[in-house]
VMD Tcl script that draws the C-alpha trace (Angstrom):
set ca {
  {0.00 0.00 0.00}
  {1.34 3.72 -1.44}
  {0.84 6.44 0.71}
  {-0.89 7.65 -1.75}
  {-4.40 6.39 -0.03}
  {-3.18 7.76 3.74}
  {-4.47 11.61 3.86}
  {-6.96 14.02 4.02}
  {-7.76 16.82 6.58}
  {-10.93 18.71 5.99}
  {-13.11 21.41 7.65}
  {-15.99 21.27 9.80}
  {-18.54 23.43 8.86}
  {-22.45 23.41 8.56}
  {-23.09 23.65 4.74}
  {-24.19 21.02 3.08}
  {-21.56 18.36 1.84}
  {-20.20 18.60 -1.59}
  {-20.85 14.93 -3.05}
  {-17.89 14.22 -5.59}
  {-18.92 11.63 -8.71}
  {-16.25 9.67 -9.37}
  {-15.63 7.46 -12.63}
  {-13.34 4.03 -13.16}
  {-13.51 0.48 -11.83}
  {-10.84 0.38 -9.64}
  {-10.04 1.49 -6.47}
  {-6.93 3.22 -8.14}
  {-9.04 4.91 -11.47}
  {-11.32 6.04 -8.46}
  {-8.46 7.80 -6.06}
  {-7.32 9.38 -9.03}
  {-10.84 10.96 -10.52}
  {-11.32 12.16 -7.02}
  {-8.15 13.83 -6.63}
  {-8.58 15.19 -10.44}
  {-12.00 16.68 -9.28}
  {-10.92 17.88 -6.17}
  {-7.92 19.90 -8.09}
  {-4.99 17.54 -6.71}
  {-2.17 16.49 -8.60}
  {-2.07 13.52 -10.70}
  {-1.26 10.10 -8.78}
  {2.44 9.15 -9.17}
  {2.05 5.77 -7.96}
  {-1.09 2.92 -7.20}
  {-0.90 -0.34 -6.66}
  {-3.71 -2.16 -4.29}
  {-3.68 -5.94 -3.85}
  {-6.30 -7.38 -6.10}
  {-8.47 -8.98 -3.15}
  {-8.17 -5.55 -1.28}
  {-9.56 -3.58 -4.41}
  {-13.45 -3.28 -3.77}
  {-12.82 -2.81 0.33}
  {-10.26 0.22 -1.27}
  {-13.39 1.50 -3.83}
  {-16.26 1.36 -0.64}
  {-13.51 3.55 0.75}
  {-12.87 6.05 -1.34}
  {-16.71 6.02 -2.71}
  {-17.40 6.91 1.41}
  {-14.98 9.92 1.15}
  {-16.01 10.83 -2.27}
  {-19.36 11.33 -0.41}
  {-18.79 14.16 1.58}
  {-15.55 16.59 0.12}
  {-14.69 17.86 3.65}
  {-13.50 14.56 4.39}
  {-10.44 15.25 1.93}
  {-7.83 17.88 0.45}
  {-5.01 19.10 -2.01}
  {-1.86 18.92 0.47}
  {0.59 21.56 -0.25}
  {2.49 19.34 -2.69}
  {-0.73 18.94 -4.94}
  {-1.03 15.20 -3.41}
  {-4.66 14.11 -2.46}
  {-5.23 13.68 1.41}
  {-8.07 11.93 2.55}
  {-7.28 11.43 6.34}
  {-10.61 13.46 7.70}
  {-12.44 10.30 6.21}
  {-11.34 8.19 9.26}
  {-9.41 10.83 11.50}
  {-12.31 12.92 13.69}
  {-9.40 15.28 14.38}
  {-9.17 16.39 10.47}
  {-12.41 15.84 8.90}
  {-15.95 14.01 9.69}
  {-14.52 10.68 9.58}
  {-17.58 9.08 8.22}
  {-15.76 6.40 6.92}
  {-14.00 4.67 9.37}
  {-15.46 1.14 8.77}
  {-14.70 1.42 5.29}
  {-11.57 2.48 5.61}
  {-10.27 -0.27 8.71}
  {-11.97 -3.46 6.82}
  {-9.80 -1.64 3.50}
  {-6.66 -1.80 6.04}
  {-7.06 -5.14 7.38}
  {-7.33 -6.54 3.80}
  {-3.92 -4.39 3.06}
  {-2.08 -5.62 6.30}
}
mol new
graphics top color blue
foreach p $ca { graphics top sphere $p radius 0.5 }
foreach p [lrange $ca 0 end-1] q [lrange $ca 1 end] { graphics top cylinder $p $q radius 0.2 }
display resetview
């Protein structure tokens, strides 16, 4: 597992959540459409075991969900930590992304 899939940060807030639509099959077409239409730059590297990929997509479909949940880190790279970290986002996905992790581990 890249680093590419650990980030995000996000702001609270009380206006209604920007849902992102994402297109591809895979869990890495998916990362990258939602870092492409959150403005991020381009992934450099994505490689997800094969029996990992749909716990991966339910993942990044939950952040995709709600765009406070991720962001454009300074370097352009897509950060989607506030999906599962209350501290930096909503962390409405934290089941998705734990079973995602315990497939990857």
């Amino acid at each position: 597992m890249g680093c590419w899939l650990l980030g995000c940060g996000g702001g609270g807030g009380t206006t209604k959540p920007d849902v992102v639509p994402l297109t591809g099959t895979t869990a890495c077409e998916r990362y990258a459409a939602l870092a492409s239409r959150l403005g991020c730059g381009a992934l450099k590297e994505c490689s997800i075991k094969a029996a990992c990929d749909s716990r991966a997509t339910a993942w990044i479909d939950c952040a995709a969900k709600d765009s406070r949940q991720c962001i454009c880190e300074d370097d352009g790279d897509l950060n989607c930590e506030g999906s599962f970290k209350p501290d930096e986002g909503p962390a409405l996905c934290t089941a998705e992304y734990q079973a995602f992790l315990d497939c990857a581990g």
